[in-house]
C-alpha positions in Angstrom: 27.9 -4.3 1.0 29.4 -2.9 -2.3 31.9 -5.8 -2.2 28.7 -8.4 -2.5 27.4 -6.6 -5.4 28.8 -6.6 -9.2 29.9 -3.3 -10.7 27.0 -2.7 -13.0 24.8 -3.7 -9.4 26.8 -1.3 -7.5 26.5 1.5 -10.7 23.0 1.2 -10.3 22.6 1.6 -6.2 25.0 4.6 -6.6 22.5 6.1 -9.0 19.9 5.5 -6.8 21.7 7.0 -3.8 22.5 10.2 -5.9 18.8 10.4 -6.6 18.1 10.8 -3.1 20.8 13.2 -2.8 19.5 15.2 -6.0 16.4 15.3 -4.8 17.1 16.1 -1.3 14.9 13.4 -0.3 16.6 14.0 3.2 14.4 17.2 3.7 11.2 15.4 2.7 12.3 12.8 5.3 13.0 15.2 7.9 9.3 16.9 7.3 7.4 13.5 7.6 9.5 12.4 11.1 8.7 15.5 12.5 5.5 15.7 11.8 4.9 12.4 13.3 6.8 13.0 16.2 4.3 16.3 16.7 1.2 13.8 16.0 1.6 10.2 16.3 -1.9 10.1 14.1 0.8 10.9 11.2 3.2 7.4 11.7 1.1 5.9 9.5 1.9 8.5 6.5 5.5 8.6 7.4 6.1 5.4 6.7 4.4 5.4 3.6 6.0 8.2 3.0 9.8 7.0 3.4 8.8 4.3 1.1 7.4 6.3 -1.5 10.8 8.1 -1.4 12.9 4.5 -1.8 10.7 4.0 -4.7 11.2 7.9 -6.4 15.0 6.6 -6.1 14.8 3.2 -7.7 13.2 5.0 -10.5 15.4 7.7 -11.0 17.9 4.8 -10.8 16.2 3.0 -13.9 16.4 6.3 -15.4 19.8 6.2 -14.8 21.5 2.9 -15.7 17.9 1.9 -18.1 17.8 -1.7 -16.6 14.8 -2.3 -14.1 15.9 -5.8 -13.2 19.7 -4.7 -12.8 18.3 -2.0 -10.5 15.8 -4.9 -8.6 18.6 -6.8 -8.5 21.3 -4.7 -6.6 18.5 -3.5 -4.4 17.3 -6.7 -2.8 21.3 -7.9 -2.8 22.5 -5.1 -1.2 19.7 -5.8 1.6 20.8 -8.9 2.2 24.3 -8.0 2.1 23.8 -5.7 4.8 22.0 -7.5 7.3 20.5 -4.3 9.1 16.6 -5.7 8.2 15.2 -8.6 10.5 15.2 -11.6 8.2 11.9 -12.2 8.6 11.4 -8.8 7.0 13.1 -9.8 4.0 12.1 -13.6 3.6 8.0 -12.2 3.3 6.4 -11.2 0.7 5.6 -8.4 2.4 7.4 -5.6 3.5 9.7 -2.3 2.0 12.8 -4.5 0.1 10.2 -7.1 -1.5 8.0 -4.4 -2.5 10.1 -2.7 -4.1 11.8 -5.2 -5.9 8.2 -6.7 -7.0 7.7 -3.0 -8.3 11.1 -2.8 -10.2 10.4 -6.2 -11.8 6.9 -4.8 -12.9 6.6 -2.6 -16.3 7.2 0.9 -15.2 3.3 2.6 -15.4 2.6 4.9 -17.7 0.8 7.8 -16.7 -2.1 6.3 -19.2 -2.8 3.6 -17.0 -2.6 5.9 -13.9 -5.3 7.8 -15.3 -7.1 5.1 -16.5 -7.6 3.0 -12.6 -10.9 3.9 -11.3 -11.6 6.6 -9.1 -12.1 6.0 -5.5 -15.8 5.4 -4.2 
């Protein structure tokens, strides 16, 4: 995989590795899989969950290097590089790799416009 990425790409998914390791996003990982192995109810929430913390790493990635597309760009390359997602996964507009590559390509939200969306009915 690193081989199939430039060295500023491969700067920026090592950044966003570290995050996850700074972070210890492998204990917050650990607590949602367990929980949903106790309640299957909870799948739903792990998976959202596991993305969120992709996404907290592409950021602190950003942070890191300061280039959103650089950071969009390694990510979605290094997913195709490794070949471990079903292609069908990856060709959509859906799922985790587009997503977060549409999100990286996005301006990053201020917390001004977070406050500002409307509150939930």
């Amino acid at each position: 995989m690193l081989r199939a990425l430039s060295a500023d790409e491969r700067h920026a998914l090592l950044a966003h590795e570290r995050a996850h390791l700074r972070y210890q996003h492998h204990l917050f990982l650990l607590v949602l899989q367990l929980s949903a192995a106790v309640n299957p109810l909870l799948r739903p929430l792990s998976r959202v969950g596991s993305f969120t913390l992709e996404r907290w790493a592409d950021e602190a990635a950003v942070t890191a290097v300061g280039d959103r597309p650089l950071v969009a760009r390694a990510i979605a390359r290094a997913a195709l590089a490794t070949g471990s997602a079903p292609e069908r996964v990856l060709a959509a507009n859906g799922g985790p790799v587009p997503q977060r590559v549409r999100a990286l390509l996005e301006p990053r939200p201020t917390r001004a416009m977070a406050s500002s969306s409307p509150s939930p009915p």
